[in-house]
PDB file with one MODEL, atoms N, CA, C and O in Angstrom:
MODEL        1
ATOM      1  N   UNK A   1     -47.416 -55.619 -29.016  1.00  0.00           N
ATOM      2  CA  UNK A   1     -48.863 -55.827 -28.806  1.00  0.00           C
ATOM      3  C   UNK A   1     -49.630 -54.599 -29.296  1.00  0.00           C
ATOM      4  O   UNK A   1     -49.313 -53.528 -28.779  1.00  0.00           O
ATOM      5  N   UNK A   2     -50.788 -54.602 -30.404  1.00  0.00           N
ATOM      6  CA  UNK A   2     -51.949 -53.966 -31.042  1.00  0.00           C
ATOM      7  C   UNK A   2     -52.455 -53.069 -29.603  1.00  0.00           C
ATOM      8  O   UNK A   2     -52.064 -53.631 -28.580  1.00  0.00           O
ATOM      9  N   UNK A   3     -52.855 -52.422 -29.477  1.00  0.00           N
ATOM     10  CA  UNK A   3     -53.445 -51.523 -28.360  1.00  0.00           C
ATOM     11  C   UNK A   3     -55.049 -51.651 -29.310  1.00  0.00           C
ATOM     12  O   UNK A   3     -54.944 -51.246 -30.467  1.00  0.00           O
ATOM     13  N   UNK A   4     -56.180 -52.067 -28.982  1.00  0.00           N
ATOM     14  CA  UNK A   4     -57.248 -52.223 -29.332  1.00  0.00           C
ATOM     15  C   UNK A   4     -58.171 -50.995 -29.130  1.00  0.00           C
ATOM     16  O   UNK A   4     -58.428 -50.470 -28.047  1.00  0.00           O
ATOM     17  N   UNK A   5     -58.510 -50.719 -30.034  1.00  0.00           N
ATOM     18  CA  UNK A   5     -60.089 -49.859 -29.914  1.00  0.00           C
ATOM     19  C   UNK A   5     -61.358 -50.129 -29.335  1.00  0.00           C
ATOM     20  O   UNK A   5     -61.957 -51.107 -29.782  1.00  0.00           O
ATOM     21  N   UNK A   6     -61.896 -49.457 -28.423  1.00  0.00           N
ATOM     22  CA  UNK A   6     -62.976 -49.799 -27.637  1.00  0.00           C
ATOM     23  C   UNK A   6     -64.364 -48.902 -28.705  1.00  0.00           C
ATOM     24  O   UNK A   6     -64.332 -47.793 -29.238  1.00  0.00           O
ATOM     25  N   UNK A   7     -65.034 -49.546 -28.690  1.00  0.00           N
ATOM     26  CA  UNK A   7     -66.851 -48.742 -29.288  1.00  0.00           C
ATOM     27  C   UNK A   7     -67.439 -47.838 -28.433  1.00  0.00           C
ATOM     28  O   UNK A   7     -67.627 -48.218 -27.277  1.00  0.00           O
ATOM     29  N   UNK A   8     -67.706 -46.942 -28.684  1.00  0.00           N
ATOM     30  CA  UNK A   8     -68.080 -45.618 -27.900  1.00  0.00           C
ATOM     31  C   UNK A   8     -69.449 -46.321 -27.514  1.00  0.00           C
ATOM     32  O   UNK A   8     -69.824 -45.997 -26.387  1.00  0.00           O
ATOM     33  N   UNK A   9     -70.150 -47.064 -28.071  1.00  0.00           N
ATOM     34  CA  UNK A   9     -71.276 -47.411 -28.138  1.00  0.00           C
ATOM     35  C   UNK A   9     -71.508 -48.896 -27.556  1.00  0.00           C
ATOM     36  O   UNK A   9     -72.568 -49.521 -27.582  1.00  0.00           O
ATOM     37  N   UNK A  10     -70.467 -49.250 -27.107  1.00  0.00           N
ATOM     38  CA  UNK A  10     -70.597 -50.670 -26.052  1.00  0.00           C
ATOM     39  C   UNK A  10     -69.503 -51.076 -26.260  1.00  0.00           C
ATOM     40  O   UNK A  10     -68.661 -50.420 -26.872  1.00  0.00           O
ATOM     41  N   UNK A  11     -69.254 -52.548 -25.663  1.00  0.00           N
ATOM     42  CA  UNK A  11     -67.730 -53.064 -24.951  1.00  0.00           C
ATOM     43  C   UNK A  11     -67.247 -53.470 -26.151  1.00  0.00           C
ATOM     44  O   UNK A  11     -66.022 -53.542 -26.250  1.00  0.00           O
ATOM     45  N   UNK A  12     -67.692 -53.657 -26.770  1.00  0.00           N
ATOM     46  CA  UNK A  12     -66.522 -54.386 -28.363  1.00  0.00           C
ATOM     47  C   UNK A  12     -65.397 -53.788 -28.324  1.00  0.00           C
ATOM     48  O   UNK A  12     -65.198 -52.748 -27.697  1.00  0.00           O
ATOM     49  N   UNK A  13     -64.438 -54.489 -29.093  1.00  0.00           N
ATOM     50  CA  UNK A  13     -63.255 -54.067 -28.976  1.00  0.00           C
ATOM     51  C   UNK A  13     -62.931 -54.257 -30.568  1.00  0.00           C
ATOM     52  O   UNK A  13     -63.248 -55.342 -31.056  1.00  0.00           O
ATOM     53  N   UNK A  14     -62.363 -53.347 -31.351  1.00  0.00           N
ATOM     54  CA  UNK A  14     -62.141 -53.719 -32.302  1.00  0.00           C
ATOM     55  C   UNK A  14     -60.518 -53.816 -32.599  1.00  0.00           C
ATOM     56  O   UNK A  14     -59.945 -53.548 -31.543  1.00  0.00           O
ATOM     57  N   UNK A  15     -59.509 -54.119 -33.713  1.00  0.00           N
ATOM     58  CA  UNK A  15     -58.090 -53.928 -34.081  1.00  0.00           C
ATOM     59  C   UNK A  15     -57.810 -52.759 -34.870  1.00  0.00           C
ATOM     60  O   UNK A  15     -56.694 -52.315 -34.599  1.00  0.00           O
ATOM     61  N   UNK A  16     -58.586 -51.925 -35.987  1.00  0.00           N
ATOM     62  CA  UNK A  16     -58.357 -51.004 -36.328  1.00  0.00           C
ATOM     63  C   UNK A  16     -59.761 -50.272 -36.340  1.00  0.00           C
ATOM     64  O   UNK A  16     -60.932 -50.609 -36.162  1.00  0.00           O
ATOM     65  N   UNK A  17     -58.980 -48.939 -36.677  1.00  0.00           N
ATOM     66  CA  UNK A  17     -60.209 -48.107 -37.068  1.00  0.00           C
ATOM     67  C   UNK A  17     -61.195 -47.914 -38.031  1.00  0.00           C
ATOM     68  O   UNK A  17     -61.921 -46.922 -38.092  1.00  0.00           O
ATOM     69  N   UNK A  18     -61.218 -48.932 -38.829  1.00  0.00           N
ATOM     70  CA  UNK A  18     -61.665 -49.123 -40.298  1.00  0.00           C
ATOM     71  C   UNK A  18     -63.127 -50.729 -39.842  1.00  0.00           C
ATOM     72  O   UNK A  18     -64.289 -50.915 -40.203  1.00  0.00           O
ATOM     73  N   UNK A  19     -62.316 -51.379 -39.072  1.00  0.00           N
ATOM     74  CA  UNK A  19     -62.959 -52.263 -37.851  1.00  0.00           C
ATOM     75  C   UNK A  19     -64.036 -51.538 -37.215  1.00  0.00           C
ATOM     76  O   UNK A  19     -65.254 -51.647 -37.356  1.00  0.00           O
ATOM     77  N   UNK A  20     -63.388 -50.828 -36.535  1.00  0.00           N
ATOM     78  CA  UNK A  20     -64.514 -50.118 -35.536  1.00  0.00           C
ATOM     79  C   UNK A  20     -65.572 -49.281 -36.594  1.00  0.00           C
ATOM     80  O   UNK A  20     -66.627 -49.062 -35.998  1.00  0.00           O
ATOM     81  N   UNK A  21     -65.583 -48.878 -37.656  1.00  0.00           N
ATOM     82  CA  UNK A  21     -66.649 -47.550 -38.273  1.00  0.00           C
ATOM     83  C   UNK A  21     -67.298 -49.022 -38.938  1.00  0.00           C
ATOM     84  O   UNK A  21     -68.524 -48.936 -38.873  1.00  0.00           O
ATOM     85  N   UNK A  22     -66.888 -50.293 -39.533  1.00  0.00           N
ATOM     86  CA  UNK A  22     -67.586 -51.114 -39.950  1.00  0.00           C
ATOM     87  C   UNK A  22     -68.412 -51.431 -39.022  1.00  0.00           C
ATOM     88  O   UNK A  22     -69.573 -51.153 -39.322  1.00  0.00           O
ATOM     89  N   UNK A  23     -68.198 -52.163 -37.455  1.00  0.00           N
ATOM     90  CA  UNK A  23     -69.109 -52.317 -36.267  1.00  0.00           C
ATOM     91  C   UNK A  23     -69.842 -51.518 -36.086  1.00  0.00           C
ATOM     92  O   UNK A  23     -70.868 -51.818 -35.476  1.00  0.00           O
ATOM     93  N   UNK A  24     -69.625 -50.074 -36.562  1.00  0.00           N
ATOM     94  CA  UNK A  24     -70.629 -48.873 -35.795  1.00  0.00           C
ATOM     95  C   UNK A  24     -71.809 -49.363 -37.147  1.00  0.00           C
ATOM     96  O   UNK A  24     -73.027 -49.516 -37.048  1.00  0.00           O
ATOM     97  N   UNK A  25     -71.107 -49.491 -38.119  1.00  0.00           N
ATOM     98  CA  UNK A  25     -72.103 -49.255 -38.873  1.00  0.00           C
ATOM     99  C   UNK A  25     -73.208 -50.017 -38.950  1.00  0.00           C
ATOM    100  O   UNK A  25     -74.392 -49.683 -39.010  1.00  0.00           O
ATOM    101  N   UNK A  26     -72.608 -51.262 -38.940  1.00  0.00           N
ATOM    102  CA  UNK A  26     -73.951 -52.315 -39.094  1.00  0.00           C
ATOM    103  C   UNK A  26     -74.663 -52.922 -37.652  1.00  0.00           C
ATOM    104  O   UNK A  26     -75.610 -53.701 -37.547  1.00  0.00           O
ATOM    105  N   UNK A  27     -74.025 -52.411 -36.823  1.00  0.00           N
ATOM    106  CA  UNK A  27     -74.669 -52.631 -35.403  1.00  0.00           C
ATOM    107  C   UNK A  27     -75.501 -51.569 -34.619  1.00  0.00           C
ATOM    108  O   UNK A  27     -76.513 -51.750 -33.942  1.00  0.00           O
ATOM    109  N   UNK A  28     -74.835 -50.435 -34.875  1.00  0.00           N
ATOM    110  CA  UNK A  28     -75.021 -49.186 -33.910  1.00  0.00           C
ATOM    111  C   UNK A  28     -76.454 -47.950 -35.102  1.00  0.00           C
ATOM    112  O   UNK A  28     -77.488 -47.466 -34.641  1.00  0.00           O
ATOM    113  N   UNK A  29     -76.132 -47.854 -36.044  1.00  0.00           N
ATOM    114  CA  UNK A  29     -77.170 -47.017 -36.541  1.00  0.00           C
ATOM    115  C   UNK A  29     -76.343 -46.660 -38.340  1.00  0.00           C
ATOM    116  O   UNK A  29     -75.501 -45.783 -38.528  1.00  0.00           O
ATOM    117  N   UNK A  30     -76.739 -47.342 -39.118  1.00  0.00           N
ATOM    118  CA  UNK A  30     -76.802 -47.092 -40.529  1.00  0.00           C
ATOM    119  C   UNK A  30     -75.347 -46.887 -40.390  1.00  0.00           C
ATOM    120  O   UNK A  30     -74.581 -47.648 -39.800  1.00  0.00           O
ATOM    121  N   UNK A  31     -74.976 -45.569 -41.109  1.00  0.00           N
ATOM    122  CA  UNK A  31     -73.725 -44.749 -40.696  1.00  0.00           C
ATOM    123  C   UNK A  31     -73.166 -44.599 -39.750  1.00  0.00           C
ATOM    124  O   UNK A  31     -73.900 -44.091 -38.901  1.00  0.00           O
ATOM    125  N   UNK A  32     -71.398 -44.928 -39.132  1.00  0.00           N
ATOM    126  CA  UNK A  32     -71.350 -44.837 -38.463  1.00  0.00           C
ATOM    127  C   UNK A  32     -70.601 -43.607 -37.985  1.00  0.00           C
ATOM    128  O   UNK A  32     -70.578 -42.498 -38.520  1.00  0.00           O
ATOM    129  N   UNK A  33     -69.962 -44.029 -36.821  1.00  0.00           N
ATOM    130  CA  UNK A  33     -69.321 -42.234 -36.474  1.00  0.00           C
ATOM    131  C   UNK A  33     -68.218 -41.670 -37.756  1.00  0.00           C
ATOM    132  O   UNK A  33     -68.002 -40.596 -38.319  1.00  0.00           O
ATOM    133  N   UNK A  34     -67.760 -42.882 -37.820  1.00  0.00           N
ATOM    134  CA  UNK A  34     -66.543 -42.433 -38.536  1.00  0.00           C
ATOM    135  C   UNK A  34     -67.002 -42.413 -40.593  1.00  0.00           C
ATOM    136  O   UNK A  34     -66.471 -41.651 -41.399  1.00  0.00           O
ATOM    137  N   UNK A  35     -68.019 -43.412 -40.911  1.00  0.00           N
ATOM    138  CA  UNK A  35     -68.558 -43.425 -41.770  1.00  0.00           C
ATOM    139  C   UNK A  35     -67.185 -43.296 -43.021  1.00  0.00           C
ATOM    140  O   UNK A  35     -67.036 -42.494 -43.942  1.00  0.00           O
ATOM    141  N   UNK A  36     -66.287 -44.516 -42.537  1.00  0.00           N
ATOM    142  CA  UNK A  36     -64.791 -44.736 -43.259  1.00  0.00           C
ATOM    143  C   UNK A  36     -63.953 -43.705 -43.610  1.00  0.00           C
ATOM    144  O   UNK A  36     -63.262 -43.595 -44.623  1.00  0.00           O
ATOM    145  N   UNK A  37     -64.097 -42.862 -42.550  1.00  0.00           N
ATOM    146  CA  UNK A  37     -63.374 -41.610 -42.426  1.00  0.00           C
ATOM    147  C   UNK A  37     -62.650 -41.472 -41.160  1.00  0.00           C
ATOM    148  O   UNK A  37     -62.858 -40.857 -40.114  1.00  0.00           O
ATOM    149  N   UNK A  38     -61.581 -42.376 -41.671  1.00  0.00           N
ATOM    150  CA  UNK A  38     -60.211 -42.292 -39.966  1.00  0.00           C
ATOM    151  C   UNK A  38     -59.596 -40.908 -39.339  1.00  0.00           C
ATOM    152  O   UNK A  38     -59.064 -40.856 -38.230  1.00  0.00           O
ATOM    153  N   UNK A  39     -59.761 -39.757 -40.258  1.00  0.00           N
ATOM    154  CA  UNK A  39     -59.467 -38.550 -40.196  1.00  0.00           C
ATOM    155  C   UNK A  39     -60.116 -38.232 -38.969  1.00  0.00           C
ATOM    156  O   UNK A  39     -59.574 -37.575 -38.080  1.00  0.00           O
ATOM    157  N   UNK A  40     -61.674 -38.852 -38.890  1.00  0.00           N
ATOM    158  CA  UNK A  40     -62.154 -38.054 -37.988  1.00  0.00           C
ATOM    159  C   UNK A  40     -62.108 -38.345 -36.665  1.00  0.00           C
ATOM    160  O   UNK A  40     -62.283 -37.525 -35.763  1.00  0.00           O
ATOM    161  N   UNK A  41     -61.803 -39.848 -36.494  1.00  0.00           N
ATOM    162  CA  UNK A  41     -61.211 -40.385 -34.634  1.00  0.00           C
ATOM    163  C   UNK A  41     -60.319 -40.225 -34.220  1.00  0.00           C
ATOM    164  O   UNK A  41     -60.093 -40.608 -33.072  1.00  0.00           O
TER     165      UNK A  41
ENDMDL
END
């Protein structure tokens, strides 16, 4: 079983980290935290 990523920025849950910086991005503010940079989570 995937261990899921939670959004710093509300309950979503995403499957990868590439997932989650796409959600930040178009939901949460332009750019997101990770701004397709997995290095940095």
């Amino acid at each position: 079983m995937t261990e899921e990523i939670s959004c710093p920025y509300c309950e979503t849950k995403c499957k990868t980290k590439e997932e989650l910086s796409t959600h930040i991005d178009r939901i949460h503010h332009g750019k997101g935290l990770l701004e397709g940079d997995t290095r940095k989570y």
